[in-house]
C-alpha positions as CSV (number, residue, x, y, z in Angstrom):
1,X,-53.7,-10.5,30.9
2,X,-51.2,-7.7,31.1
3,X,-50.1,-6.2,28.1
4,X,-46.4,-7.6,28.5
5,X,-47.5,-10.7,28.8
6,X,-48.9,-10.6,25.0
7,X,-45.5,-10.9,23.6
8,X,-45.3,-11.1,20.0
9,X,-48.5,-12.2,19.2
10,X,-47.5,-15.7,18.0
11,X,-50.3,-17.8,17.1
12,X,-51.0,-21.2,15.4
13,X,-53.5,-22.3,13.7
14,X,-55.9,-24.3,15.9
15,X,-53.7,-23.0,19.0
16,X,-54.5,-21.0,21.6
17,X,-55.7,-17.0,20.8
18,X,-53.1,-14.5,21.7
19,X,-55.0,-11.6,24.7
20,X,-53.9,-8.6,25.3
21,X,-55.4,-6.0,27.5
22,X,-55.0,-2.4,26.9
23,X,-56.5,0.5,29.2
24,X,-59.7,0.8,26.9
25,X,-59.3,-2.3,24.3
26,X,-59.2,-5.9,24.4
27,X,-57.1,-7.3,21.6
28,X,-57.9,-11.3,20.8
29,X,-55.8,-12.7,18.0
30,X,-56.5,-16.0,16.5
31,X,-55.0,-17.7,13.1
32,X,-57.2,-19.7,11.3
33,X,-57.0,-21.4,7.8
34,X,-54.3,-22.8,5.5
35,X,-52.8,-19.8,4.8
36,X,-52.3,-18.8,8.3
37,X,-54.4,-15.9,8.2
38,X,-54.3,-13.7,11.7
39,X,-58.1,-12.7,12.8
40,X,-58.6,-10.2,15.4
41,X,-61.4,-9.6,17.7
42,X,-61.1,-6.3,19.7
43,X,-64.0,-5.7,22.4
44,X,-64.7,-2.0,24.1
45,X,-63.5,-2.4,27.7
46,X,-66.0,0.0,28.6
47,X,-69.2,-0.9,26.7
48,X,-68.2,-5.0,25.8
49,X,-69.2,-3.7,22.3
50,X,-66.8,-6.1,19.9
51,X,-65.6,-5.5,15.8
52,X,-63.6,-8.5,14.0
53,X,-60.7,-7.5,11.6
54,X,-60.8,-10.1,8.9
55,X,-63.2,-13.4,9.0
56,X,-60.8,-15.3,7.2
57,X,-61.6,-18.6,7.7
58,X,-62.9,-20.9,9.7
59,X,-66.3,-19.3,11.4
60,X,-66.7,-21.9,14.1
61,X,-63.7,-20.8,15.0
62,X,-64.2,-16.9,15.0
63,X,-68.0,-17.1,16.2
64,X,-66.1,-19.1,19.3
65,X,-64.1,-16.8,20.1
66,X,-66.9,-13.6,19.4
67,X,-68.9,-15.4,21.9
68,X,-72.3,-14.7,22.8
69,X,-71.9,-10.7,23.0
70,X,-71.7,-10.3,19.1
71,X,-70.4,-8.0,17.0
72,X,-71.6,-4.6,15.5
73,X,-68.8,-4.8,12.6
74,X,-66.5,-6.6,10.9
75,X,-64.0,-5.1,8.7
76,X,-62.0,-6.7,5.5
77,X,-58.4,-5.4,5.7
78,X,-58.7,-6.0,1.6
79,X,-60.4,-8.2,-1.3
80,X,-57.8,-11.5,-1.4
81,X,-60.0,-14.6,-0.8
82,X,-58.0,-15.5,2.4
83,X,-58.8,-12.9,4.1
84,X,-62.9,-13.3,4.0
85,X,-63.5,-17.3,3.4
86,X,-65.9,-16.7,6.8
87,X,-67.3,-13.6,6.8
88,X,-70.9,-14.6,5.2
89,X,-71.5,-17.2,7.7
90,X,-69.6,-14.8,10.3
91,X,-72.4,-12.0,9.3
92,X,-74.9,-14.1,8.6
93,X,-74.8,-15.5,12.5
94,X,-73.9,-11.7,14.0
95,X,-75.6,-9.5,11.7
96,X,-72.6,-7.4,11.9
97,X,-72.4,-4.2,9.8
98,X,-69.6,-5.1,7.2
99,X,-66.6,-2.7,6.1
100,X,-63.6,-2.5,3.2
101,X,-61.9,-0.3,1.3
102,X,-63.6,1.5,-1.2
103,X,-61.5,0.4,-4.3
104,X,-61.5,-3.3,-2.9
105,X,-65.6,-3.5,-2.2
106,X,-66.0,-5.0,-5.5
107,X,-63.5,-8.1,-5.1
108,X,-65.1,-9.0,-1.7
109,X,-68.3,-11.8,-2.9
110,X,-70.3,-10.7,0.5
111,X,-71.7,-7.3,0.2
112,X,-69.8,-4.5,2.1
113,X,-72.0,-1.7,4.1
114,X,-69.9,1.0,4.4
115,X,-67.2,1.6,1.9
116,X,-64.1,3.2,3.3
117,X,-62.1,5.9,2.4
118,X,-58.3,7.2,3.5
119,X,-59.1,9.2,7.2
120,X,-62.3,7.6,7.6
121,X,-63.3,6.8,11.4
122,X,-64.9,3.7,12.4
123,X,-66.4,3.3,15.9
124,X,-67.4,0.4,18.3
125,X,-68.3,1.4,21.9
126,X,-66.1,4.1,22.7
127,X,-63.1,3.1,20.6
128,X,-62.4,5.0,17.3
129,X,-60.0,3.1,14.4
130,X,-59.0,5.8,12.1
131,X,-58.5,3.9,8.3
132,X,-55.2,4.4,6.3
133,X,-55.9,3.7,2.8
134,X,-52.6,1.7,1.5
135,X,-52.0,1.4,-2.4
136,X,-50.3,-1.5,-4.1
137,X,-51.1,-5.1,-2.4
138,X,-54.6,-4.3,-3.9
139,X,-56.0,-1.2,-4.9
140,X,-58.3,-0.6,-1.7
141,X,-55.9,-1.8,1.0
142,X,-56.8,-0.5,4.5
143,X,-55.0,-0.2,7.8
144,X,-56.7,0.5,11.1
145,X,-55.4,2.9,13.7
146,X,-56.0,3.0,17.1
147,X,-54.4,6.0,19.0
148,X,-54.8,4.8,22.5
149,X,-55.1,7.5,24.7
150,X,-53.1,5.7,27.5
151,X,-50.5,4.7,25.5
152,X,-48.9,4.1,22.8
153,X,-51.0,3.5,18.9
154,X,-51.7,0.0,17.4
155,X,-52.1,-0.3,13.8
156,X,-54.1,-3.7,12.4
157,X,-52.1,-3.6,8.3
158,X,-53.7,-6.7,6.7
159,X,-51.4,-7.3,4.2
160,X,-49.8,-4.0,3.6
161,X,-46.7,-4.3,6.3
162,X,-45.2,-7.6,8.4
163,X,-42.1,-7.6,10.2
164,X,-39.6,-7.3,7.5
165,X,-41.0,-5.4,4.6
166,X,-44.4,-4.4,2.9
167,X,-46.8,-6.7,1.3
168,X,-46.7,-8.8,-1.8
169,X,-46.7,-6.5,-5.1
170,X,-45.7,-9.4,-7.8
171,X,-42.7,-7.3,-8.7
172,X,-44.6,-5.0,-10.0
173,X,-42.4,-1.7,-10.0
174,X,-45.5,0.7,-10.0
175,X,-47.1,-1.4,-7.5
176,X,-44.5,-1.1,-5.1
177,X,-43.8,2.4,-5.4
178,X,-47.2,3.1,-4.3
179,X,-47.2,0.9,-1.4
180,X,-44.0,1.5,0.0
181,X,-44.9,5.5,-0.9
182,X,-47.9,4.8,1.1
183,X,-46.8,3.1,4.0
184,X,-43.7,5.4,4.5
185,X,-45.8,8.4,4.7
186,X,-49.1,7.5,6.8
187,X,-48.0,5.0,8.5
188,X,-43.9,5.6,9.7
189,X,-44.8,9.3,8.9
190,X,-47.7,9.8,11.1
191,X,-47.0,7.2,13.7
192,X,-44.0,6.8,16.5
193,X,-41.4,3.9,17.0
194,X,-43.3,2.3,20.1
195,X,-47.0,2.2,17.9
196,X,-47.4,-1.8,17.8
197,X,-48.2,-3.6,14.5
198,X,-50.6,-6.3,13.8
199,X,-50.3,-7.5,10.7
200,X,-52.7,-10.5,8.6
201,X,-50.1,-13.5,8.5
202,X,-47.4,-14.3,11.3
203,X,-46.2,-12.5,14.0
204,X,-46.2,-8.7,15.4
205,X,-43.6,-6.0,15.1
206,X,-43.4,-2.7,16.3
207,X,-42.6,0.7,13.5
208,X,-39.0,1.3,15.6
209,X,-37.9,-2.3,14.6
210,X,-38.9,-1.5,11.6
211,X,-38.4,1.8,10.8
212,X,-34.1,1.3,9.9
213,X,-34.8,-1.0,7.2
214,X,-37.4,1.4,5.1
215,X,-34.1,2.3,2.6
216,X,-33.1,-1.6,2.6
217,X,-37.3,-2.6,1.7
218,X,-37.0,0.3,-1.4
219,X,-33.4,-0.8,-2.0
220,X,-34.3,-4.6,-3.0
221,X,-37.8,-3.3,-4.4
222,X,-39.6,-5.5,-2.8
């Protein structure tokens, strides 16, 4: 499916996934769960090698669409419960290496293979996601980057950026700070208008939509 024909990524829960098809990169989107939780299953064009972004629920569902190539990885944007009610069963069937932020390894009940830090690089096939470590929804938030070479970046933010502001901080002052701090500078900062955002509930967004109301988001302080 062309990439145009993706629009913005609109799933439902127990609807059809969302497909879109980049030079190098599959993109599969699914929601799953009560909470509406987005799941993402990106395959290697080139090698068919496949990572999952959050098993968040439902496992049936995610193994489904995985299919019968697998996964080498799967990787917890962060440590809320929504956001990994399937990954045992999803590793246990897969034996997929798992991955989180460092700070969030802790919260997450199934145990995490490689802890992440801010810059670190993770690799499927021939795709690299480069990790943004993003302060504030939880202390070991992560985004994942990936700078297509074709084209335009794509950035997978969990919880940490939707279309109309950052993630929940509780109205928590510090807590804010930091994740707004965050997302401003290595995400908007490092990242042009046309790099396409995935985030963990809803639908898509791009950084240029978003991008005028950064002094709204810090005005209202949440």
């Amino acid at each position: 499916m062309p990439e145009d024909l993706y629009g913005r990524g609109a799933v439902t829960v127990g609807g059809p996934a969302a497909v879109r098809e980049l030079a190098d990169l599959t993109v599969v989107k699914v929601a799953v769960g009560s909470m509406d939780n987005n799941a993402y299953v990106l395959r290697c064009r080139a090698t068919d090698e496949q990572l999952l972004i959050d098993a968040a629920n439902e496992p049936r569902t995610l193994l489904n669409l995985i299919g019968g190539d697998g996964i080498t990885a799967v990787v917890t944007t962060h440590q809320h419960g929504d956001h990994w009610q399937g990954l045992a069963e999803v590793v246990a069937a897969t034996g997929a290496r798992t991955y989180a932020g460092r700070e969030d390894v802790e919260g997450i009940p199934v145990p995490t293979d490689v802890a992440v830090d801010d810059g670190d690089t993770i690799e499927f096939g021939r795709i690299t996601l480069t990790a943004r470590h993003l302060v504030g929804h939880t202390p070991g938030s992560i985004a994942l980057v990936y700078d297509d070479p074709h084209g335009h970046p794509h950035v997978f933010t969990g919880d940490c950026l939707f279309p109309g502001g950052v993630g929940n901080t509780w109205k928590d002052p510090e807590k804010f700070a930091s994740l707004i701090e965050d997302v401003e500078t290595k995400i908007f900062g490092t990242l042009p208008d046309e790099t396409w955002v995935y985030p963990g509930h809803g639908g898509d967004t791009t950084l240029g939509a978003e991008r005028p109301h950064l002094p709204e988001w810090r005005a209202r302080g949440w």
